[in-house]
C-alpha positions in Angstrom: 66.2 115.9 95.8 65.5 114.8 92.3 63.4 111.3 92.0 66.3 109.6 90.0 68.6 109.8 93.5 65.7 108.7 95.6 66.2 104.7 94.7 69.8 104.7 95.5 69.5 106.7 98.6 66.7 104.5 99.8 69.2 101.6 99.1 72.6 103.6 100.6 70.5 104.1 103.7 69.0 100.2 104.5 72.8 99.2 104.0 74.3 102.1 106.7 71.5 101.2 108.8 72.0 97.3 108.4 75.7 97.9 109.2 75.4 100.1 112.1 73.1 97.3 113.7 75.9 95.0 113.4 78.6 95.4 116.5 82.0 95.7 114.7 84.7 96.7 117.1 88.1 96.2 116.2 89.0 92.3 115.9 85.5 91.5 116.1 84.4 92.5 112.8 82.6 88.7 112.2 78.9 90.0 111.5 79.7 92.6 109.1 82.3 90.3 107.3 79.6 88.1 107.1 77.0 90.8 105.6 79.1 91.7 103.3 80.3 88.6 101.9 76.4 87.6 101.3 75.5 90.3 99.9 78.5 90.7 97.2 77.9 87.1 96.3 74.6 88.5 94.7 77.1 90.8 92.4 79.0 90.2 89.0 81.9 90.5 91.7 84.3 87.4 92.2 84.1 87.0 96.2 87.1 86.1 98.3 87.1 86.1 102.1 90.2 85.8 103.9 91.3 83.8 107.2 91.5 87.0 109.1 87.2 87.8 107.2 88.6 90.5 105.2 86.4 90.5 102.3 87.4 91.3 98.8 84.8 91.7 95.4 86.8 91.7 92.3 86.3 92.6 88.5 88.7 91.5 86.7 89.0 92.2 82.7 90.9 90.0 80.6 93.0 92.5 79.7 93.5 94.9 82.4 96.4 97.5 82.5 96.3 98.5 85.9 95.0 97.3 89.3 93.0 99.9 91.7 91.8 99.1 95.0 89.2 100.5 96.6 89.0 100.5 100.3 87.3 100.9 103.5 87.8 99.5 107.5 84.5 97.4 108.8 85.4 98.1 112.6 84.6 100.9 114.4 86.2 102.7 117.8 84.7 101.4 121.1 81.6 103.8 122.2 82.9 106.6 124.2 81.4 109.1 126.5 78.2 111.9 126.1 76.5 109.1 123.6 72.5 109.7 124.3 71.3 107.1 122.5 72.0 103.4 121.8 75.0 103.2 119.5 73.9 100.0 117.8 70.4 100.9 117.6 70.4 103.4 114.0 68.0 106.3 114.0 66.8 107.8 110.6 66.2 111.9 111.8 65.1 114.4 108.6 68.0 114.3 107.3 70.8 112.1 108.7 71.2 108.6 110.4 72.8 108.3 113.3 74.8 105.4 115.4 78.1 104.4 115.9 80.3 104.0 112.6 77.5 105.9 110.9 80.4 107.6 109.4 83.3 106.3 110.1 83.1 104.2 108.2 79.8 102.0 107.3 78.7 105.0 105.1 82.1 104.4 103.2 81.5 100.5 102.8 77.5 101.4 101.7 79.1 103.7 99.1 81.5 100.6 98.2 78.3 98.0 97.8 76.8 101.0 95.6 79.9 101.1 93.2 80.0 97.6 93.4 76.6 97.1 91.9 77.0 99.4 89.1 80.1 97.8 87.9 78.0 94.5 87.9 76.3 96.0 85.5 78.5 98.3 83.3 81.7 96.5 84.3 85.1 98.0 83.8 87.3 97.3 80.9 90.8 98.3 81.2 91.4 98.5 85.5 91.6 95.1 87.9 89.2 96.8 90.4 89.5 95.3 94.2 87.0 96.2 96.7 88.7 95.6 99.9 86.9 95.7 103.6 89.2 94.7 106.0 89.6 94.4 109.7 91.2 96.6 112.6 91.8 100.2 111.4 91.0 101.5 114.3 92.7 99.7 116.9 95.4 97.2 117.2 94.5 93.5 118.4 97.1 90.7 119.8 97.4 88.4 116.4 95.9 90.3 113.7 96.8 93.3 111.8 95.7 95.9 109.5 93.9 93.9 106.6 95.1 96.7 104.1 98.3 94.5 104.3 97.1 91.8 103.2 95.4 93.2 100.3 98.7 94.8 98.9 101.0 91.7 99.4 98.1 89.3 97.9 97.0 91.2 94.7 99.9 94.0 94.3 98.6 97.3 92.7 99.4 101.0 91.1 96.4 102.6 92.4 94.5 102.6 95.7 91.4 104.7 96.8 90.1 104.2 101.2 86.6 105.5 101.0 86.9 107.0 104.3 84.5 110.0 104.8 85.4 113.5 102.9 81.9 115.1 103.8 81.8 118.6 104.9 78.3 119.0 105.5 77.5 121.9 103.3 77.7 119.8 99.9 81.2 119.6 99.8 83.7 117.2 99.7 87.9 117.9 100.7 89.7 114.5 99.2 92.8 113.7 100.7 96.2 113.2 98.2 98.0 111.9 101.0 98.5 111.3 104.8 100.6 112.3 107.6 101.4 109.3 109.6 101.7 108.7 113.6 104.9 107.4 115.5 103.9 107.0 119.2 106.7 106.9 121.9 106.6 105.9 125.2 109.4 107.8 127.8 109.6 106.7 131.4 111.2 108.3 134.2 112.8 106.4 137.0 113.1 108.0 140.3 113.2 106.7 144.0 110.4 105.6 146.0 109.9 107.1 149.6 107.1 108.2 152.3 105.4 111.5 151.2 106.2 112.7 154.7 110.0 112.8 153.8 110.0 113.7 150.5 113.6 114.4 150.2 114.7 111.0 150.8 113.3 109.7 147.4 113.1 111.1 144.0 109.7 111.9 142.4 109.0 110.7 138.9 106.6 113.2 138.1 109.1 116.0 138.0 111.4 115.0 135.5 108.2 113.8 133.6 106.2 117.5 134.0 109.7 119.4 132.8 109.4 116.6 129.7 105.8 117.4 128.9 106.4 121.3 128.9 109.4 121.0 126.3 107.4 118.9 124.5 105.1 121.9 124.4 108.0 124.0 123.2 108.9 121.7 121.0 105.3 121.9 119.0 105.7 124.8 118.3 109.1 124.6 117.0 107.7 122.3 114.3 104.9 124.9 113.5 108.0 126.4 111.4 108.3 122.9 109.1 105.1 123.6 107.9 104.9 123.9 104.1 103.1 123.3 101.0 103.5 119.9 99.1 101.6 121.2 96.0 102.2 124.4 94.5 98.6 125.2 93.2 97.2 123.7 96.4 97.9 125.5 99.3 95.8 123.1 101.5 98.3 120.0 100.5 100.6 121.0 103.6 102.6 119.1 105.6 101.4 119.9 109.6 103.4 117.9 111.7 103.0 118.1 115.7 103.5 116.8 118.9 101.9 116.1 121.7 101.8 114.3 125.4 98.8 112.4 125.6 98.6 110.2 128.6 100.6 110.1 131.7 100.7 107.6 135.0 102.8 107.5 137.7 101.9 106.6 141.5 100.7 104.1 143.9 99.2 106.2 146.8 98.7 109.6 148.3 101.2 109.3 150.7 104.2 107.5 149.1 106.5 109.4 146.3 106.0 107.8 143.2 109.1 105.8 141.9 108.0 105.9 138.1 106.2 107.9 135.5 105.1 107.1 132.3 104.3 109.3 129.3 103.4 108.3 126.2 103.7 111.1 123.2 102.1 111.3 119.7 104.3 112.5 117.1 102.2 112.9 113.8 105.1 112.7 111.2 105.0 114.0 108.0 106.4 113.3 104.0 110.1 113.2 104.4 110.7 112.8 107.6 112.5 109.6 108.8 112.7 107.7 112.4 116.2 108.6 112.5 115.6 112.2 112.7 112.1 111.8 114.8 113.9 109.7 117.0 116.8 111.5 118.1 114.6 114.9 118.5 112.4 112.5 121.2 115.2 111.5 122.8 117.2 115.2 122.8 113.6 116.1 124.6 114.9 113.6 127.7 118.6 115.4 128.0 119.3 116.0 131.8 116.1 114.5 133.0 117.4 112.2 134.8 117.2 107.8 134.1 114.7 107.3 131.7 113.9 104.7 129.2 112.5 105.7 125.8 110.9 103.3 123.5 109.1 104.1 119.9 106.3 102.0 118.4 106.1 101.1 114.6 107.3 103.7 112.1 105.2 104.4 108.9 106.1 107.0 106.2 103.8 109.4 105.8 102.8 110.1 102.2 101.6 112.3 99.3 100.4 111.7 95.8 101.8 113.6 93.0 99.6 116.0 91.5 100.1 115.3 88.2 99.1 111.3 88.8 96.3 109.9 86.9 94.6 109.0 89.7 94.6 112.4 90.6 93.4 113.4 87.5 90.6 111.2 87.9 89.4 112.3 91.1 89.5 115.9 89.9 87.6 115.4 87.6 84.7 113.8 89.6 84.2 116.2 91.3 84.2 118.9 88.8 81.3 116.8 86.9 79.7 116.9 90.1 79.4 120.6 90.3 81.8 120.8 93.7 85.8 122.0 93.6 88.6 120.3 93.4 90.2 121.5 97.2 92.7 118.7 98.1 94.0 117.8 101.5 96.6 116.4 103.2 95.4 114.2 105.9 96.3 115.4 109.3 95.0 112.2 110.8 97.0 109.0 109.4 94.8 106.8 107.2 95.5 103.7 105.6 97.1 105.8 102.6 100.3 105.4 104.2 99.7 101.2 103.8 98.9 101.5 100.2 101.8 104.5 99.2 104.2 101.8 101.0 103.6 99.2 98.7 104.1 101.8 95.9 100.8 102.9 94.7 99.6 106.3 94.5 97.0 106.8 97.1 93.4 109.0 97.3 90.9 109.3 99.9 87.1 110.4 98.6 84.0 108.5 100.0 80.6 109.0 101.4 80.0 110.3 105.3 79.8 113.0 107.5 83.8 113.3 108.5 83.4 116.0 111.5 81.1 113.7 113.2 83.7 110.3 113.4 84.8 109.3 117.0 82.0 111.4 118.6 79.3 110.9 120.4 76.1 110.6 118.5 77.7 110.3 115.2 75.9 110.5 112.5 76.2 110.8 108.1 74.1 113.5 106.4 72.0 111.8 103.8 73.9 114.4 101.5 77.2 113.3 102.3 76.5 109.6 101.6 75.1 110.5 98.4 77.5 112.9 97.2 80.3 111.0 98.2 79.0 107.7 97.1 78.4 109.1 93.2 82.0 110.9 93.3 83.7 108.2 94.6 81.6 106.2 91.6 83.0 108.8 89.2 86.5 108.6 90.6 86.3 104.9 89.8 85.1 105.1 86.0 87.1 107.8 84.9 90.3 106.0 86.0 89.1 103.1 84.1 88.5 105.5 81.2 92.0 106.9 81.6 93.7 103.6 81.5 92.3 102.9 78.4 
């Protein structure tokens, strides 16, 4: 590494490791709203923290064209299984630092803080440039919501870049031009309960609910077939939706025959299709199965970018002057695109971390990947300014 990257890697990695310190599970984000917020005051940034502590940092021209934001989620999943090491406790190895959020996504706000900083100084001249960190990505909590949406209905916008990580450990970096987005439904079966010893005097939940999950199987595969390109010259922009069942419970004991089952199913949707036509392929699933009751959470469209948006443009070109490809994606995983592309603005994800290594135990961010992805998401930034121009 060349001595001009050594500052701002030194000061990348005390921010990830500052971050990771600070417990940040979803609706309890507090002490990294709270870091941030004093340390942005220190910028040319105007400062705004929200009742729900989502923290915005603002340049503002006088005569700005356009208005990006720039965003990244300050929670982090709950710590999971196979972790050998405390989660909150960062460790700086050779050539990564690991703990929980390492990557997703405290290496993406660290980027953030970066950019911010050198707009302070060389401040932007045609864009309205909102930094957002906001509250409960990961995880729904009773009273508060996504602060994305906050963001968009208090400051509007055309353009919108989440930071989320886009490291692929070998130097590269795959943005994402849009994101599939994730209906959840929840089917239960209604049977009769009875003693296990006479099983033919009740009616088991569980096999209505086995023959469900197995054409749900079927039914995953059917979708295989809707799989296509969104971008001609991009092969990798592709809608993939699926299906799965991902948790089942039924029963109260060995020995009586359970009178319920539950089974919730992950449907990760993608651009174009609607809850209408989601809906009723759930609920065709369910034909002949018995009494059940079928309920659907939230619908979100999922989205893409068009190639030929300046926004695009911009990112291409970042990562060109950076000496990497341009190899697009279209987010399997939903991200908080889908938020952004709703309130009408064309959406991009590119941002410092590791992005194998989210939701794992012993995650960590490559030192390379918080660099890289810190100075392309930096260049994304400028030449969008540039453009606007």
């Amino acid at each position: 590494m060349n001595r001009a990257a050594q500052k701002p890697l030194r000061t990348l990695v005390g921010r990830l490791r500052d971050m990771v310190a600070i417990r940040s599970l979803s609706g309890q984000e507090e002490g990294v709203s709270r870091y941030l917020a004093e340390s942005l005051k220190r910028t040319a940034a105007d400062v705004e923290v929200d009742a729900d502590l989502n923290v915005a940092a603002i340049f503002a021209p006088a005569d700005y064209k356009h208005t990006l934001h720039v965003a990244g989620h300050m929670d982090t999943v709950p710590v999971g299984a196979g972790w050998t090491v405390d989660p909150w406790t960062p460790i700086v190895q050779d050539d990564r630092l690991m703990g929980l959020g390492a990557s997703d996504m405290k290496a993406g706000l660290a980027g953030m803080m970066h950019c911010i900083d050198s707009l302070s100084r060389h401040k932007p001249k045609n864009t309205r440039i909102i930094f957002g960190f906001t509250i409960c990505e990961e995880n729904a909590v009773p009273g508060k919501r996504n602060g994305v949406n906050n963001l968009c209905e208090r400051y509007g916008g055309d353009y919108a870049i989440t930071a989320e990580a886009s490291g692929a450990g070998n130097g590269l970096l795959f943005p994402c031009v849009g994101s599939q987005a994730h209906l959840r439904a929840t089917v239960t079966f209604l049977g009769r309960t009875s003693h296990s010893a006479y099983p033919e005097k009740g009616v088991n939940a569980i096999l209505p609910a086995a023959e469900f999950a197995q054409r749900v199987g079927y039914y995953n595969e059917e979708l295989r077939r809707r799989w296509r390109s969104l971008w001609s010259d991009c092969p990798d922009v592709m809608t993939r939706p699926t299906v799965a069942v991902t948790v089942m419970n039924a029963g109260v004991a060995v020995n009586v025959i359970p009178d319920r089952c539950t089974v919730q199913v992950s449907r990760r949707t993608a651009p174009g299709e609607t809850l209408e036509q989601v809906s009723r392929e759930i609920q065709n699933l369910v034909a002949g199965l018995g009494e059940t009751q079928v309920q659907f959470g939230r619908w979100e469209d999922a989205c893409v970018t068009p190639s030929n948006s300046r926004l695009i443009a911009a990112g291409r070109k970042a990562l060109m002057d950076s000496g990497r490809p341009f190899q697009p994606r279209l987010s399997r995983g939903r991200q908080d695109l889908v938020i952004f592309a709703r309130h009408g603005m064309h959406a991009y994800n590119i941002g410092p971390g590791s992005a194998s290594t989210g939701h794992s135990p012993d995650e960590y961010c490559l030192f390379a990947d918080l660099l890289g992805g810190t100075q392309v998401l930096e260049g994304t930034i400028r030449n969008l300014d540039e453009m606007a121009g």
